[in-house]
TIBA-863262 format. One record per residue (C-alpha): residue in three letters; x, z, y. Coordinates in steps of 0.02 Angstrom, whole numbers, padded with zeros to 5 digits, always signed. Example, Ala and Ser with C-alpha at 12.3 -4.5 7.8 and 13.67 -1.06 7.14 Angstrom:
BEGIN
ALA+00615+00390-00225/SER+00684+00357-00053/
//
This chain:
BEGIN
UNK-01277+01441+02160/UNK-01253+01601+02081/UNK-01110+01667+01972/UNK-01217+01667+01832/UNK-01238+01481+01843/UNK-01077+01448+01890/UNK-01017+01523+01718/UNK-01141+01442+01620/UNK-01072+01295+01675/UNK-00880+01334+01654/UNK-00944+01386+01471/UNK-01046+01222+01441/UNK-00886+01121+01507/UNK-00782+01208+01387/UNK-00915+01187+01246/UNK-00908+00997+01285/UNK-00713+00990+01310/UNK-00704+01069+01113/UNK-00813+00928+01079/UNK-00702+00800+01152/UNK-00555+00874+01092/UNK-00609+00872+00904/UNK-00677+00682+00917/UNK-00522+00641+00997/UNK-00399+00743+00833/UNK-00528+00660+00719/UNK-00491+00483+00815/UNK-00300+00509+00822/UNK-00325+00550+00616/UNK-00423+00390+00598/UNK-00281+00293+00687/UNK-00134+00365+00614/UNK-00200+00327+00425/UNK-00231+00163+00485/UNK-00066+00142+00526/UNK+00009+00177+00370/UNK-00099+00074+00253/UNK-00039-00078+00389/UNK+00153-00038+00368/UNK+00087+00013+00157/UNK+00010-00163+00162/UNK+00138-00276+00279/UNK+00269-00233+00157/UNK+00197-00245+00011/UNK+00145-00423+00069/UNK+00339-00466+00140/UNK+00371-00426-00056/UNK+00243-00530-00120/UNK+00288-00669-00011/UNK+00474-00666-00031/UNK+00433-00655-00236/UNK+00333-00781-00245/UNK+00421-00901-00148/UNK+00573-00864-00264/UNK+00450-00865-00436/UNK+00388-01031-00398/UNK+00543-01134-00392/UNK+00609-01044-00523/UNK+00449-01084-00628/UNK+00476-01262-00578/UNK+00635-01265-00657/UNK+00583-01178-00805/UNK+00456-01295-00855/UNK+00563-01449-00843/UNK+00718-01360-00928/UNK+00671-01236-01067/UNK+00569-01234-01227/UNK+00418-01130-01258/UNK+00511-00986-01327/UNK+00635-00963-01200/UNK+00489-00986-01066/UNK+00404-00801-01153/UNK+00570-00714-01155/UNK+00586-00753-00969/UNK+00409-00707-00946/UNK+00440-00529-01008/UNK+00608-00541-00894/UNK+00509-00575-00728/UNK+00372-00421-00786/UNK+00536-00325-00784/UNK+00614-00380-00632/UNK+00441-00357-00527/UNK+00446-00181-00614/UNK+00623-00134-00551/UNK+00578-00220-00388/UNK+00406-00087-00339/UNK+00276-00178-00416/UNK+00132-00124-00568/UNK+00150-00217-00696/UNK+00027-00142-00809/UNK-00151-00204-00814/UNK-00227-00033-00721/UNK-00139-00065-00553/UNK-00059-00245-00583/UNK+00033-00318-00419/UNK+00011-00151-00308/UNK+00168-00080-00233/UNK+00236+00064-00341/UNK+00229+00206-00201/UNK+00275+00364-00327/UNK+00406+00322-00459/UNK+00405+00257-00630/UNK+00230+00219-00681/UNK+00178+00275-00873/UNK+00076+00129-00895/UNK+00206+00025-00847/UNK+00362+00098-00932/UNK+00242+00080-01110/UNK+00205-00094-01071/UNK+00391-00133-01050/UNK+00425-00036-01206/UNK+00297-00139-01323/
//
């Protein structure tokens, strides 16, 4: 073998090492957004879970103690609560986790 050839191939390994390299960042990318939609979702669905065990006994109790009107007002209480709590309450992104402070949607919704 020749130097000639012996570069081509030290170039060609480097060409194919870029390669790898990029896939790889591009991977490692992949993975790390991946990651944070889990965590994003796991603790959105902790809430959800620890919420609705909560709502529903509280809903049982409402139904067998209070009228109809009391029942709305407490309605509009629990949209508030959820609100305060990181969840949309408006009808564009209803239930998702609030991720960037107050929501527009959601502050005229409470205001109505």
């Amino acid at each position: 073998m020749d130097e000639q050839d012996i570069f081509k191939q030290v170039e060609h390994m480097e060409e194919e090492l870029g390669s790898a390299f990029a896939n790889f960042s591009s991977f490692k990318k992949t993975i790390v957004r991946l990651m944070e939609e889990n965590k994003r979702l796991s603790i959105e669905n902790q809430q959800l879970r620890k919420l609705l065990r909560r709502d529903s006994d509280s809903l049982l109790q409402i139904a067998g103690d209070k009228d109809k009107d009391s029942v709305i007002g407490e309605g509009y209480d629990n949209l508030a609560r959820l609100y305060y709590e990181g969840f949309h309450i408006c009808n564009v992104y209803y239930g998702h986790l609030r991720m960037e402070g107050d929501c527009m949607f959601c502050i005229s919704f409470l205001n109505k």
